[in-house]
N, C-alpha and C positions, 0 to 999 in steps of 0.2 A: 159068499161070492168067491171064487177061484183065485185063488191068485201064484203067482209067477214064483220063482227064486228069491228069495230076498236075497238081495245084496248087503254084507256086512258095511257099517259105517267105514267112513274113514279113521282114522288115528287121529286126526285133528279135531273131526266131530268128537269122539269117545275120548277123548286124555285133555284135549286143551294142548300149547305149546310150553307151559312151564310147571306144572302142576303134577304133569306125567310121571315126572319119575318118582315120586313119592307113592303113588298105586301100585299096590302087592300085586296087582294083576297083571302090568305090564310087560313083565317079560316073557308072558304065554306069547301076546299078538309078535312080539320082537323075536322070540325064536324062529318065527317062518324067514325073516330075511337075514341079508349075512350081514358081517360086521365092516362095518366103514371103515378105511385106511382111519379116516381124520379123528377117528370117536377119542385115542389115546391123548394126542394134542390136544382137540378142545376140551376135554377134561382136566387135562393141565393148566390150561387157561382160565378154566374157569375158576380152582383150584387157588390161582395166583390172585381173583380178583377177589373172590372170598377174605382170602388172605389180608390183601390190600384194604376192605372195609374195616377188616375185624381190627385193622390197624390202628386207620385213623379214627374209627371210636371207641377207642382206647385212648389216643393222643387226644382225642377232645375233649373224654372227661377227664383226664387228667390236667389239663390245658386249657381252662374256661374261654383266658383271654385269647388264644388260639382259634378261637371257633370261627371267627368272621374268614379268615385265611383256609379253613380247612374244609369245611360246610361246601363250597365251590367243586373243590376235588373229587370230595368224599361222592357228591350226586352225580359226577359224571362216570367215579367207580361204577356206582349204583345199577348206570344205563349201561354200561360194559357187561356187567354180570348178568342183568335182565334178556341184553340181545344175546350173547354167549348160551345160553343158558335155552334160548329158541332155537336155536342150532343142533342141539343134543336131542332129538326129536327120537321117542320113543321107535324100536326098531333100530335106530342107528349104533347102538352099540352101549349099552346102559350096562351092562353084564360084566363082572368083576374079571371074568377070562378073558375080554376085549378090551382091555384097560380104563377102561370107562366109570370106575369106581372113584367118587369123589371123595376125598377127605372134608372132616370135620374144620371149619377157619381155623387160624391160629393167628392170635396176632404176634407181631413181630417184638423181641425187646427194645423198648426207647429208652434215650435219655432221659433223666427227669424233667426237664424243665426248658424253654426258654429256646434261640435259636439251635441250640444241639439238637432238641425234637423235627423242627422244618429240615434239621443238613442230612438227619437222617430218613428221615422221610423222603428226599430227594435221592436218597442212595439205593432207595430200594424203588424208587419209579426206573431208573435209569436200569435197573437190575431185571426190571420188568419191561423195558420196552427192550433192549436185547434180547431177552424170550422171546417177545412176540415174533422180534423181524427174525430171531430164526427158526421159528415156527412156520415162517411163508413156505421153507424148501418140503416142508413134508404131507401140505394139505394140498385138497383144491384150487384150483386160481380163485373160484368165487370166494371161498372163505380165508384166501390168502389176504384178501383185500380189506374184508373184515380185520381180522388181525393186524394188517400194517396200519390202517387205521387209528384203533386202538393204540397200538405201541407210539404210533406220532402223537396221540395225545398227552399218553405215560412221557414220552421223551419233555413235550413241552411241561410235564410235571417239573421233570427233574431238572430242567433249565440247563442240561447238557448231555455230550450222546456218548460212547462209546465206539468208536472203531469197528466197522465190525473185519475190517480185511476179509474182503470177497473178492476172491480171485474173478479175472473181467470171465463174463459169461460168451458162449461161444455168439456165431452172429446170430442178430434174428431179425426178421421183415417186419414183427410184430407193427402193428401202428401206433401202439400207444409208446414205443422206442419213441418213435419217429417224433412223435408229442413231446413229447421230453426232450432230445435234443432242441428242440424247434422253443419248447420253454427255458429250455440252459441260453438259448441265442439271446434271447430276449431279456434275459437277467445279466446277459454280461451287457449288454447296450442300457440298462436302465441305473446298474450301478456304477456305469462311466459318467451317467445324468448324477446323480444323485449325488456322487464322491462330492464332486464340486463347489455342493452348499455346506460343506462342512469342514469340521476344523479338527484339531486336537485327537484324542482316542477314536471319536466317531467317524474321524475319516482314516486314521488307522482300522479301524475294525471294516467299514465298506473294502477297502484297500484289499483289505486279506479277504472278503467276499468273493470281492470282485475276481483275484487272482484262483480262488477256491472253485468258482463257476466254469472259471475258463477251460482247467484241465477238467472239470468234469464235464462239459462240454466234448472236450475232443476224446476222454475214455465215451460218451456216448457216439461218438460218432466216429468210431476206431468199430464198434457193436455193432452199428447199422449195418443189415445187409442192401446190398445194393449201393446207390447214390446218396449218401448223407446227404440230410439237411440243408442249404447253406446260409448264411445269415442276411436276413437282409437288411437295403442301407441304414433304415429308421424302425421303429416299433413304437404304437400307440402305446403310453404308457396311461396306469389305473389311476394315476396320483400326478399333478402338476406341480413341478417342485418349483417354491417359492422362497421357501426356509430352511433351517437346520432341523424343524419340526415335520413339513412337509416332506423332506427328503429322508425321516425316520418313517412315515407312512410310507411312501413307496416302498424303501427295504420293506418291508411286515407285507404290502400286499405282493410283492415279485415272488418272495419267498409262500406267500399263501398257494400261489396260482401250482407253485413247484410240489409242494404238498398234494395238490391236488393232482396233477399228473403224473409222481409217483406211486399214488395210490390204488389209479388204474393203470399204473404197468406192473402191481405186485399179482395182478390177475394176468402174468401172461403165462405162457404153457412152463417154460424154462425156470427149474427150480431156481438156479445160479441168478436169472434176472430177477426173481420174484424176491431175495433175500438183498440182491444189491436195493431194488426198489423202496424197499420196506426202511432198509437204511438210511435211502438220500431224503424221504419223507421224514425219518425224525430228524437230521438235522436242519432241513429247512426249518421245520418248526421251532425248534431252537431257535436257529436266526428270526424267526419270523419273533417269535414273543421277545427277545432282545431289543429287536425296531420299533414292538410298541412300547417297552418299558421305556426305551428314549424318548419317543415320541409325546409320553406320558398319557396313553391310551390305554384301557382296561383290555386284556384277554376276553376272546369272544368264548362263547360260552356251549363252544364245541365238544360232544364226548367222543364222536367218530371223525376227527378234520379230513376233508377229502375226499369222504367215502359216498357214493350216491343212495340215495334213498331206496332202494330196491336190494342192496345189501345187508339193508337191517331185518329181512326175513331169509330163512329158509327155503329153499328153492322147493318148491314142489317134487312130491316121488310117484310116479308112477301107481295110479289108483288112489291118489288123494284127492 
């Protein structure tokens, strides 16, 4: 019976999404397209998250009694490298001249023993979520997001953030700005609720929140093109403060929702916003895991905080 042109499969049919790059064949189909800006970065990435496993199991078996504490991190590395690792989609730049050449892990040297192993281990999350957020200026918006993502999770690893001093980005109409501002409003009106129930360091610590939201409040809305924002009188808040415990759930959820909405604004066009965004997401998270450790509530069991579900793939290319 006659039949037609056959059409070559797709790359997703013939390789799979993580399996691909280990086929001696793949770089026949990948010479036909060119090489992606991003392929250098998220090999980097992926690179660091390698890294990151090969670390912490090493720290584990060194470290039996470590494992109940490490086992948590160690799996949400795991999901970091896995979705990373869909990204790098045969075609996209696997080729040692496109930078795209991964190294072999390496783990990192530890301390011997005891809390030294966790202080260093937090030095190299906080070393790694710097990477990421300045990784946002040189990829896509969508895989910007990806990455900040990730880094807000690394950040709440390391339980603090680094600075990144990003000069203010020029304006932009962007709406997910606008989100953000609109989330800064609401977190200074929720940490004036909150401060109240509290006493002693914890309400030193809302205090400096509180004051830390506001100017970052007004650099968002110094950004806004057009009419900022403006704040309104009240705001439904997530949490009904009743206690010193209650009023530690709010901070954790104000700071959740701010995670969340700079995570969609490290997907906007402006490299300058996409690397502030990526920053104010790990510090939220910071704050955010601080208000449940007072609260005395377990860390949710996030690898991507933020990031929507449609980020944890690859966008489709043309003829897949």
């Amino acid at each position: 019976m006659p039949q037609g042109p056959s059409r070559p499969p797709s790359r997703r049919l013939m390789l799979g999404a993580s399996a691909a790059l280990a086929l001696p064949w793949a770089a026949g189909c990948a010479e036909r397209r060119p090489p992606s800006r991003d392929v250098g970065t998220l090999a980097a990435a992926i690179a660091s998250e390698q890294d990151l496993i090969a670390t912490y199991e090493a720290a584990r078996a060194a470290n039996a009694p470590l494992a109940g504490r490490l086992d948590p991190v160690l799996a949400r590395h795991r999901e970091h490298l896995a979705v990373l690792r869909r990204h790098l989609v045969p075609g996209s730049g696997d080729r040692a001249h496109e930078g795209g050449r991964i190294p072999a892990p390496r783990a990192e040297p530890l301390p011997p023993e005891g809390e030294a192993v966790l202080a260093a281990l937090r030095r190299l999350e906080a070393r790694a979520a710097a990477a990421r957020a300045a990784d946002t200026r040189e990829v896509e918006p969508g895989l910007a997001q990806l990455l900040a993502g990730i880094g807000a999770c690394e950040a709440g690893h390391a339980g603090s953030v680094r600075a990144a001093g990003v000069p203010d980005p020029a304006k932009s109409g962007a709406q997910a700005l606008r989100t953000a501002l609109e989330a800064e409003h609401a977190a200074v009106y929720g940490y004036g609720v909150l401060g109240s129930r509290l006493g002693g360091t914890l309400r030193a610590s809302a205090k400096a929140a509180w004051n830390a939201h506001r100017a970052q409040r007004d650099r968002l809305g110094a950004i806004v093109a057009g009419d900022p924002v403006a704040a309104a009188p009240v705001y439904a808040l997530p949490v009904q403060v009743t206690s010193a415990r209650t009023a530690a759930q709010l901070g954790a959820a104000l700071e959740d929702e701010l995670v969340r909405v700079y995570v969609a604004l490290a997907g906007a066009p402006g490299p300058r916003l996409r690397v502030l965004a990526a920053g104010c997401a790990q510090t939220a998270m910071t704050r955010a895991g601080r208000w449940r450790a007072a609260a005395g509530d377990r860390a949710p069991a996030w690898a991507f905080p933020g990031l929507p579900a449609a980020a944890l793939a690859p966008p489709p290319r043309p003829g897949e």
